[in-house]
N, C-alpha and C positions, 0 to 999 in steps of 0.2 A: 557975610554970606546972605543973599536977600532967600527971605521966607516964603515958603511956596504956599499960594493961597488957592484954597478949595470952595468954592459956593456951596451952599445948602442945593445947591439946581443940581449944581456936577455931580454932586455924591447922590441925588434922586435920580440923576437920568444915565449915570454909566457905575461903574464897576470901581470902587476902591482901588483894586488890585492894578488896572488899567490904568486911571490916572495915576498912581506911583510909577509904573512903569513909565507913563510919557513923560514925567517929571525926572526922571535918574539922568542924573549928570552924565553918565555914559551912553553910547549908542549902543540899542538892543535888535536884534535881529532873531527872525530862525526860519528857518528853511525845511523845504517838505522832502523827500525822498531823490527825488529828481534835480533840488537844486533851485528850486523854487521859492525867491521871498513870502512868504506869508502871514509875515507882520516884520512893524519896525516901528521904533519908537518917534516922538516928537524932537529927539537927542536926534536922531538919525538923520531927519530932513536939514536940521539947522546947520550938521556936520557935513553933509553930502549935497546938500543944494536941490535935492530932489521931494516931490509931496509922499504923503503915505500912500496915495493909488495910485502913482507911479512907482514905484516900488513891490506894490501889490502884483505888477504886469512883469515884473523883470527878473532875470533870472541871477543866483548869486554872480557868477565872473563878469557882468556887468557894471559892477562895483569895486573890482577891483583893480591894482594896476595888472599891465599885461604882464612885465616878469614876475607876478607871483603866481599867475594865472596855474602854471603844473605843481605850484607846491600847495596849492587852496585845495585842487583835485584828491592831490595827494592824502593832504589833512583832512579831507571830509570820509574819504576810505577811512583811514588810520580812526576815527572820529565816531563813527557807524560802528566799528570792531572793536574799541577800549571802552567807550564811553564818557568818554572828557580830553582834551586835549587842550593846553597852553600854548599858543606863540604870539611869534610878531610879525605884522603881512604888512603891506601897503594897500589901503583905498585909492580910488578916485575919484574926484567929484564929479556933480557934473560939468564944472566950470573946465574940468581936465587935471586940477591941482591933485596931488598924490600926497596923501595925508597918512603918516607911520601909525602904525596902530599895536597896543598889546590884546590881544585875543582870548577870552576864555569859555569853552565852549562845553554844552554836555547835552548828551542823545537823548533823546526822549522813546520808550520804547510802550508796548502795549500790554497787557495781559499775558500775553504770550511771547514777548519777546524779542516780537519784532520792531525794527527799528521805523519809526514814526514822523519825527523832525529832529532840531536841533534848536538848540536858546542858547545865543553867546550874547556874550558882553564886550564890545569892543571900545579902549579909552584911549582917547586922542594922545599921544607920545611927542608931538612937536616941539612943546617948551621945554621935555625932558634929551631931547636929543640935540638941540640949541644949550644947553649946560652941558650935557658933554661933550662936544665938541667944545663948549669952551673952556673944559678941564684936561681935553687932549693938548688944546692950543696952550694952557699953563704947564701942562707937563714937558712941551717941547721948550719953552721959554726957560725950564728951569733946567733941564737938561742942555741947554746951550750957553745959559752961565756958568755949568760947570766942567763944558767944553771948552770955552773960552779961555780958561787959562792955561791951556795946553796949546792952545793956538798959537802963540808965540813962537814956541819950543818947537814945533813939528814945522812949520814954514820959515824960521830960521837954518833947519838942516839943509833942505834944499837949495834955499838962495845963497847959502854958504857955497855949496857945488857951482849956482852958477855964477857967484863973481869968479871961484878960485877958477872956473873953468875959463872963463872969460881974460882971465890975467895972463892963461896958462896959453891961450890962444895967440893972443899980443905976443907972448915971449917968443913963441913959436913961429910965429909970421917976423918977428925981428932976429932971429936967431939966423945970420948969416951963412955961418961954417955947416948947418945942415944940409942933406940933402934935400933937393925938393919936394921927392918923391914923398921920402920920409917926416917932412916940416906937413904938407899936406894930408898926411895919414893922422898923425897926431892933430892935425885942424880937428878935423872928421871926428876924431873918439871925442875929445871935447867938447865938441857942437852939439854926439848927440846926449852926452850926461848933461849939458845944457838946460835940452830940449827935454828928455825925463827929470829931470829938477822942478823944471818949468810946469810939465804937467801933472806933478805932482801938488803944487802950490791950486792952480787952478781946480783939480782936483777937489782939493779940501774945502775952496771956495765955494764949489756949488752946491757941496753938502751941505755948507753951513747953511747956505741961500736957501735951499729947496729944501731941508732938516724943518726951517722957521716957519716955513710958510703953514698960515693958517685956515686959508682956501678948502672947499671941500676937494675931493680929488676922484678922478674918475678909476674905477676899479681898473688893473688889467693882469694879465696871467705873470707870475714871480715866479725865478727861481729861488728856492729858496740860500743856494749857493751863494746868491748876489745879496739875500738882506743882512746875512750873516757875515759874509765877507764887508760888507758896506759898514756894517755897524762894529766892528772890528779895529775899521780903518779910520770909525769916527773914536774910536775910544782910546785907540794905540797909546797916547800919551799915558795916558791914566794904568793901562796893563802893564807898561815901561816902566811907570812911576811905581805901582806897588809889587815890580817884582813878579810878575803870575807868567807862567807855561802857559800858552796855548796847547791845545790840542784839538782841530778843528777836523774831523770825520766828514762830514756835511760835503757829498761830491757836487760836480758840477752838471748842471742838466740832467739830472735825475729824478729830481722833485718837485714839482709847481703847484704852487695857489694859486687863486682867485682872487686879489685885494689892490689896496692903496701901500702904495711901495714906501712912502714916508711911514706911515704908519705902523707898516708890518716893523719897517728897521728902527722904529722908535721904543716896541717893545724890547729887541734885543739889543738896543743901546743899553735902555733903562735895565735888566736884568744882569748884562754884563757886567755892569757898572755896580753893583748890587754887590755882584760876586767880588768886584775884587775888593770894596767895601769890609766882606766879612770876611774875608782871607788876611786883610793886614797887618794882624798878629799874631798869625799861624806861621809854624815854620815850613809846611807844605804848602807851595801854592798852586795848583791847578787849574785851568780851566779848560772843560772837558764839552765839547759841540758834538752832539751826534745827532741821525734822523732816523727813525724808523716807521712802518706803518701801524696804524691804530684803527678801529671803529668808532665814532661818537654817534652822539644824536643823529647832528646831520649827516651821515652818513660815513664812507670811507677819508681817509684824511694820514696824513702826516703829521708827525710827534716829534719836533724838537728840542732835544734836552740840553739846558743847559745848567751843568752841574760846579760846582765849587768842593774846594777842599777847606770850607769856614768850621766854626763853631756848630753848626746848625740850628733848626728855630726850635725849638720847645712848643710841645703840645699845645701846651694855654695860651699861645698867641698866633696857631696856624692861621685862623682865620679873619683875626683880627688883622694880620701881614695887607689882607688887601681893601681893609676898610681907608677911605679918606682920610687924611690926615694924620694916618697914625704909623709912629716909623721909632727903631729904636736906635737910632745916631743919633750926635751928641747934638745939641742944640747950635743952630747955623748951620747943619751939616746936610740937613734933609727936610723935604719938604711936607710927607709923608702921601704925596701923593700917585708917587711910580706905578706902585704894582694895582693902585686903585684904578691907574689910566689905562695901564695895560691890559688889566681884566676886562675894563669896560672896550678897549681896542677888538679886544678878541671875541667877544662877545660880540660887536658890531661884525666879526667878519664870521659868524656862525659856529664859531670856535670854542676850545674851552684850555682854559690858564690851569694849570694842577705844581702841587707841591707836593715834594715828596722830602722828607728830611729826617733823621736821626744825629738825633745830640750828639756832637762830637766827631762825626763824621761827615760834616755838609750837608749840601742841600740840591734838590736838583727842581727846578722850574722848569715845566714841560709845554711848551706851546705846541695845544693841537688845532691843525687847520685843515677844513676838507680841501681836499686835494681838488685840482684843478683840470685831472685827465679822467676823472671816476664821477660814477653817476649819482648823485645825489640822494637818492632811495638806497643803496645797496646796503647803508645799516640796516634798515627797518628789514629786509630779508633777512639778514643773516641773524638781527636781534642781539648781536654782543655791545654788550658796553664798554665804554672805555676806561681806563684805569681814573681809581680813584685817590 
């Protein structure tokens, strides 16, 4: 860490407190009433590309990106009326580059109360969201080797359909004594169990394909019907292999987020997979999908449950479940990083991961996500919180 050095001149001609401030590894801002810069640190030009009297002239959403432009507005209200507020926004430089930022900000009021500026502390989040994304990308690589071995088993059923369909066809096309009408009916049904074989197989292939990929992905509106049927269809072997019930509630075209469709369904791989994990030595096995609505932070949203009939976790290690590395399979079995990727998944999509669980009764992992047809402020109206 290089030492920041102060002249005898600096300390006679300015303000201690000012030069710390220019010196903080973070960018400092605060803004007047109206949204107006009026001050920023020496962090802030180096970060933004912009002088300090240029910034003296410009007004805060000029710094930032355009889509967070109505949630900045939002959070300077929200900001004015609590007195401190935490998030994460996007800047802009002035080169145009959009730089993630964690935000922590708090009012400044008068004598009387009234509210004055604002002093946040905003720190550059790029190297941190460059590691997660590359613990998303570990997370899918280790949930695809343990995909993999069912891979086998699940594309051997089909191709089995389509040689015997295939043999079944020859027979039929040499089968003399039948009628034609009848020799060609029978073509028909085998062609198209063929052809559902077939797309079955391709099917599975592009999961795997587009499951790995470690590309960023462009948000777009899910049902949530599809992440859960998709991650379903990625786990089958494994639900087959330990014996579990489905019970999937979760209609169709009823629900929609906002997000990355690998990612939404790499949560409810990973949790699935989880489940039937802890169900393996229980004589009930269950697995229970339902959606309902919620409030969170970010506003209105849908609540995913996905419940088991396991052992359940025990108090002393709820929250330890979704630290890095830490998992309590037998050693080779887990990598302890699932529910660490998944929180940080769902957190990237504004969400929140909850557990709910009692000993001996299971466990239910509830992903909530704001919903995709609802307005984004309509928590902060109604003010409830979401289950904790």
């Amino acid at each position: 860490m290089t030492k920041m050095r102060i002249s005898e001149q600096e300390i006679r001609d300015a303000d201690i407190f000012e030069i710390l401030l220019d010196n903080f590894p973070d960018m400092i801002h605060s803004i007047d009433q109206e949204g107006n810069i009026v001050y920023a640190n020496k962090t802030a030009e180096r970060l933004l590309g912009y002088t300090v009297e240029e910034f003296l002239k410009m007004n805060i959403r000029q710094i930032y990106a355009e889509e967070v432009l109505d949630a900045v507005a939002r959070g300077f209200t929200d900001l004015k009326r609590k007195g401190d507020k935490s998030v994460e926004s996007v800047l802009k430089a002035k080169s145009g580059e959009k730089i993630p930022v964690e935000i922590r900000s708090f009012g400044i009021y008068n004598d009387n109360g009234k509210f004055i500026r604002t002093f946040s502390i905003l720190r550059d989040v790029r190297q941190i969201k460059e590691l997660q994304q590359s613990l998303v990308h570990a997370g899918r690589l280790a949930a695809i080797g343990e995909l993999a071995s069912g891979v086998a088993h699940d594309i051997s059923n089909p191709l089995t359909v389509i040689l015997l369909s295939n043999e079944m066809i020859l027979n039929a096309l040499g089968a003399r004594k039948s009628p034609l009408a009848a020799g060609l009916e029978q073509v028909c049904s085998f062609a198209q169990n063929s052809q559902k074989a077939s797309k079955a197989i391709l099917k599975l292939s592009e999961h795997l394909r587009n499951f790995s990929r470690g590309v960023a992905e462009q948000r777009e509106r899910i049902d949530l019907y599809d992440a859960v049927a998709d991650a379903l269809f990625m786990t089958n072997n494994k639900i087959q292999k330990a014996r579990v019930m489905v019970r999937n509630t979760v209609p169709r075209r009823a629900h929609f987020i906002m997000g990355s469709p690998n990612q939404v369904e790499q949560v409810f791989v990973n949790l699935i997979g989880n489940a039937c994990d802890a169900m393996e030595e229980r004589p009930e096995r269950i697995l229970t999908l339902s959606v309902s609505p919620i409030v969170i932070e970010a506003g209105q949203a849908w609540r995913c449950d996905v419940a088991d009939t396991g052992a359940g976790i025990p108090d002393a290690i709820r929250e330890e479940m979704f630290h890095s590395f830490f998992t309590t399979k037998p050693k080779g079995k887990g990598t302890g990083l699932g529910l660490s990727i998944c929180r940080g998944i769902v957190a990237d999509h504004k969400g929140v991961l909850q557990l709910a669980s009692e000993v001996g009764k299971g466990a239910i992992f509830s992903v909530c996500l704001p919903r995709a047809d609802a307005p984004a402020d309509a928590a902060a109206a109604s003010g409830r919180p979401g289950r904790s």
